[in-house]
C-alpha positions as a Markdown table, in Angstrom:
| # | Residue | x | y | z |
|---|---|---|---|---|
| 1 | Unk | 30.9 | -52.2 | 41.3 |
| 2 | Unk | 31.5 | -49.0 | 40.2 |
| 3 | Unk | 29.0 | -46.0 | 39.9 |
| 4 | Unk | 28.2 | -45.9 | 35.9 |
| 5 | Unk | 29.5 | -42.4 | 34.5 |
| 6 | Unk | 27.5 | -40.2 | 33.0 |
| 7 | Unk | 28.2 | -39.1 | 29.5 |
| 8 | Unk | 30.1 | -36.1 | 28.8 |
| 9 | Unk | 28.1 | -33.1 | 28.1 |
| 10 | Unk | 29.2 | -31.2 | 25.3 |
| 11 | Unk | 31.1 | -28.2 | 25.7 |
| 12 | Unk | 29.3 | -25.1 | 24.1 |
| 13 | Unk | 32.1 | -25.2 | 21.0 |
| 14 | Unk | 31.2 | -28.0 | 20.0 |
| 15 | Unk | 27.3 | -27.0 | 20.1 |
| 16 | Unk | 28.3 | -24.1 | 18.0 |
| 17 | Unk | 30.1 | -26.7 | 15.5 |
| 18 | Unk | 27.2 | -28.5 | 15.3 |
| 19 | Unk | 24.8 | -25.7 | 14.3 |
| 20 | Unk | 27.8 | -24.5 | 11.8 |
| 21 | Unk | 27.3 | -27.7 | 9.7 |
| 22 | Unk | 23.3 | -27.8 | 9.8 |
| 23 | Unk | 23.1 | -24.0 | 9.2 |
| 24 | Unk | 23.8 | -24.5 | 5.0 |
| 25 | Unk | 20.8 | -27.3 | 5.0 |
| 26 | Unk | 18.2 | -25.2 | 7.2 |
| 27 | Unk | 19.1 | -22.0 | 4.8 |
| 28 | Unk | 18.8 | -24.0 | 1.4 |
| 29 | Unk | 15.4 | -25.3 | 2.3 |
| 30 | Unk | 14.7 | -21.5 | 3.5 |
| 31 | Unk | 15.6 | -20.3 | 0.1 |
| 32 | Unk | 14.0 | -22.9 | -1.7 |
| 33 | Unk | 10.8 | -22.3 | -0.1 |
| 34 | Unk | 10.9 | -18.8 | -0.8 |
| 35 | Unk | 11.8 | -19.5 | -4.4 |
| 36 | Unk | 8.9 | -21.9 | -4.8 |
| 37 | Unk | 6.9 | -19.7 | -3.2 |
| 38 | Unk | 8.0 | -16.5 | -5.6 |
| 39 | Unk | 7.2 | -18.7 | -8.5 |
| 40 | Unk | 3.8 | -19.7 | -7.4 |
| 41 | Unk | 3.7 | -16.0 | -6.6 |
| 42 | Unk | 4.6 | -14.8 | -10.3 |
| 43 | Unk | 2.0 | -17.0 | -12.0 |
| 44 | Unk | -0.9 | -15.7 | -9.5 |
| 45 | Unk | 0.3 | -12.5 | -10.5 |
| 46 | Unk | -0.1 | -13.2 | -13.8 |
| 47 | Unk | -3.6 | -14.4 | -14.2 |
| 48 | Unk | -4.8 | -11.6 | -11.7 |
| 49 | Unk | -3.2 | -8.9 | -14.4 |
| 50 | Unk | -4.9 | -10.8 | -17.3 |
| 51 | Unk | -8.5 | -11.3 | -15.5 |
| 52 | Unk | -8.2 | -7.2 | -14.7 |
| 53 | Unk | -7.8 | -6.6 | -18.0 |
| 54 | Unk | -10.6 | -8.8 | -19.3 |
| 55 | Unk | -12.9 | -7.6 | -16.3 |
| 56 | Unk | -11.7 | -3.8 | -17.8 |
| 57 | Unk | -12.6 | -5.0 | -21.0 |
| 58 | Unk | -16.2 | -6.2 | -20.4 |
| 59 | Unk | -16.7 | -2.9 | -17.8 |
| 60 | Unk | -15.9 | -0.8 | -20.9 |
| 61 | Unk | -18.0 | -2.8 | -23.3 |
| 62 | Unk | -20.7 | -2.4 | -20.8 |
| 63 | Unk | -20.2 | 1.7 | -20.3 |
| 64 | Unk | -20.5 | 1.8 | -23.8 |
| 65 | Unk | -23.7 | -0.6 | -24.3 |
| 66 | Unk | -25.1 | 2.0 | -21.1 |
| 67 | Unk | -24.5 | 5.4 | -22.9 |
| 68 | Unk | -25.8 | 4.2 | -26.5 |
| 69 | Unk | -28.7 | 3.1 | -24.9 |
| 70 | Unk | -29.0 | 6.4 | -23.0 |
| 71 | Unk | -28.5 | 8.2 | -26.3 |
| 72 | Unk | -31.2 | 6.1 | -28.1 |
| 73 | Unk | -33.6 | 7.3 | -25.4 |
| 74 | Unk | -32.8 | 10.9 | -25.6 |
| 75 | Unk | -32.7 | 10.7 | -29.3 |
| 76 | Unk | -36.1 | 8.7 | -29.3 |
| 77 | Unk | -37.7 | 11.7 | -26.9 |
| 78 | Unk | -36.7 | 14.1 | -29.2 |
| 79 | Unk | -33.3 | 15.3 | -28.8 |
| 80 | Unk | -31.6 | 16.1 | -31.9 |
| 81 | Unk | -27.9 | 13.2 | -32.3 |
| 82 | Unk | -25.7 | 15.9 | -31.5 |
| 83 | Unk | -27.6 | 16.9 | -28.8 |
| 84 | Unk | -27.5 | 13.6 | -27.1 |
| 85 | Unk | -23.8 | 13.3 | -27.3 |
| 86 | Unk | -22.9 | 16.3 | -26.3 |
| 87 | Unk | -24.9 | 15.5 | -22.9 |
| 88 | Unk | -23.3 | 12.2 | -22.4 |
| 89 | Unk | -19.9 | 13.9 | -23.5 |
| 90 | Unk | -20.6 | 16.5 | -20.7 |
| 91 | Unk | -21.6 | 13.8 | -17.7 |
| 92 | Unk | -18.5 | 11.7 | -18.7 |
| 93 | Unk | -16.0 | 14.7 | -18.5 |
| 94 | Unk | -17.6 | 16.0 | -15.4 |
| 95 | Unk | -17.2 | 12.3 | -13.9 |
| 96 | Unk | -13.4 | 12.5 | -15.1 |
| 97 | Unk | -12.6 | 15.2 | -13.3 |
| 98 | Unk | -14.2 | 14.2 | -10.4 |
| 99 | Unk | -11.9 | 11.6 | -10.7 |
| 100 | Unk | -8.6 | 13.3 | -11.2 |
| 101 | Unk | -9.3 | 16.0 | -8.6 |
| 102 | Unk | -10.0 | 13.0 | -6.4 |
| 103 | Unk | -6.5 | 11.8 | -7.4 |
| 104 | Unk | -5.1 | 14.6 | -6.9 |
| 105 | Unk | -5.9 | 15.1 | -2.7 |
| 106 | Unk | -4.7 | 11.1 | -2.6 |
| 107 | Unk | -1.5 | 11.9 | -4.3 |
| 108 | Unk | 0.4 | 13.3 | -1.1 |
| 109 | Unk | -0.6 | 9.7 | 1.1 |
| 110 | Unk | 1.9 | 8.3 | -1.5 |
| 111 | Unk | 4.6 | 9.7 | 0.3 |
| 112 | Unk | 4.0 | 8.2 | 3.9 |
| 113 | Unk | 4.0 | 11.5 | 5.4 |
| 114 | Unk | 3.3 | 10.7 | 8.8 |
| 115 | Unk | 6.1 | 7.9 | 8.9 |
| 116 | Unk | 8.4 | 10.3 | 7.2 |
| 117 | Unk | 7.7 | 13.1 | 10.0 |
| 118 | Unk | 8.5 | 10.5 | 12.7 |
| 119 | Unk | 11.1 | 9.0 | 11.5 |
| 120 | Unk | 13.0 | 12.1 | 10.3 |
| 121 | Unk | 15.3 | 13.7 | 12.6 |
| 122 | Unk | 15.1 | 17.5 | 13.2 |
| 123 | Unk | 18.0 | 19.7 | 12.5 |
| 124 | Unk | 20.4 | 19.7 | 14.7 |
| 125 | Unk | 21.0 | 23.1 | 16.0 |
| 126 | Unk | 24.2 | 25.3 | 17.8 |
| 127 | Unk | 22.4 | 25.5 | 21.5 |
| 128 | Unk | 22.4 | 29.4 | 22.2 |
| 129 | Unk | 23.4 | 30.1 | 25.9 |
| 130 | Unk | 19.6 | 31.5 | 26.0 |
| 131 | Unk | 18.0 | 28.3 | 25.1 |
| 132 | Unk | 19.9 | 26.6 | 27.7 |
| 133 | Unk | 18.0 | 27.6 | 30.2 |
| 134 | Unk | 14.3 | 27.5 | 28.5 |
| 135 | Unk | 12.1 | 24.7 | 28.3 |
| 136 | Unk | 12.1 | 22.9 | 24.9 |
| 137 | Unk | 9.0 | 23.6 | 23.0 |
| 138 | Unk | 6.2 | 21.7 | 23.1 |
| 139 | Unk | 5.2 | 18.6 | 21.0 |
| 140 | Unk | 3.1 | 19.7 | 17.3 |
| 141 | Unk | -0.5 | 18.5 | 17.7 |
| 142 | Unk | 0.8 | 15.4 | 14.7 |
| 143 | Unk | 3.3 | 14.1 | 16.7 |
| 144 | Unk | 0.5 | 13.1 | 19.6 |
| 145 | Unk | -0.9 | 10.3 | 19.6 |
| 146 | Unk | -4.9 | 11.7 | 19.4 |
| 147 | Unk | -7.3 | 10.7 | 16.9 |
| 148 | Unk | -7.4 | 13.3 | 14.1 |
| 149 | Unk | -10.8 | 13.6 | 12.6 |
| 150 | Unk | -9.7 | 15.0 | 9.3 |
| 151 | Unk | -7.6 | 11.4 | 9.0 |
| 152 | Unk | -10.4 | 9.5 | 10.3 |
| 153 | Unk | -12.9 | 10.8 | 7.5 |
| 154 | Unk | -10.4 | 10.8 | 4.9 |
| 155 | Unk | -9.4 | 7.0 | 5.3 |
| 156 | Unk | -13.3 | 6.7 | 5.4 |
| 157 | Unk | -13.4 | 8.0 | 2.6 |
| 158 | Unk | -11.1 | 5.8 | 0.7 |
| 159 | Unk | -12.8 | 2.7 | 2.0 |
């Protein structure tokens, strides 16, 4: 009786053939997930936009509700109207531009600089026959990889 044979293994071409006629069904269900996804994504979006704005809204109703009832007291201890508005005018523009000056040190994070300092190149300069022969600089204290306290309290900061 002869020795059964054992089934041909496919060659690696035909493996490759294979995966060229699944590849358009595993990338369609890919793209439909993301697209399902995206959608689902869109209409989160959506209602998170709307509840801000509602939330902003009530927070704004509320500030108000706050400072007339602040100028009713000041008016009701004997402030003169004018008086009391001009000091919650004062307090709210002194808040403001605590605000906007706060904006205004946050503004240059916006720009990535530390991933834009790595990940630019230097100029590449003509080597000098003097340079040749001295040793290349060394490394600027931000491309190190020590903690930086002034980083470490600003993210702090903004937490």
């Amino acid at each position: 009786m002869p020795a059964p044979e054992a089934a041909p293994q496919p060659s690696w071409l035909a493996a490759l053939h294979d995966l060229a006629r699944e590849l358009p069904g595993l990338v369609s269900d890919r793209i439909e997930l993301l697209s399902l996804e995206l959608r689902r994504a869109g209409l989160a979006l959506a209602q998170i936009v709307a509840l801000v704005v509602a939330g902003a809204i009530l927070g704004l109703t509320a500030w108000l509700a706050l400072w007339g009832c602040i100028v009713g007291a000041l008016v009701a201890a004997g402030l003169p109207w004018t008086g009391a508005l001009l000091a919650v005018l004062l307090v709210n523009l002194a808040a403001c531009a605590a605000l906007l000056l706060r904006v205004r040190t946050l503004l240059p994070l916006l720009g990535l600089p530390a991933t834009r300092r790595h990940l630019t190149l230097p100029p590449a300069a003509a080597p000098s026959p003097s340079s040749a022969a001295s040793p290349p600089p060394p490394a600027p204290a931000a491309d190190r990889h020590e903690p930086r306290p002034e980083l470490d309290a600003r993210t702090a900061a903004t937490r």
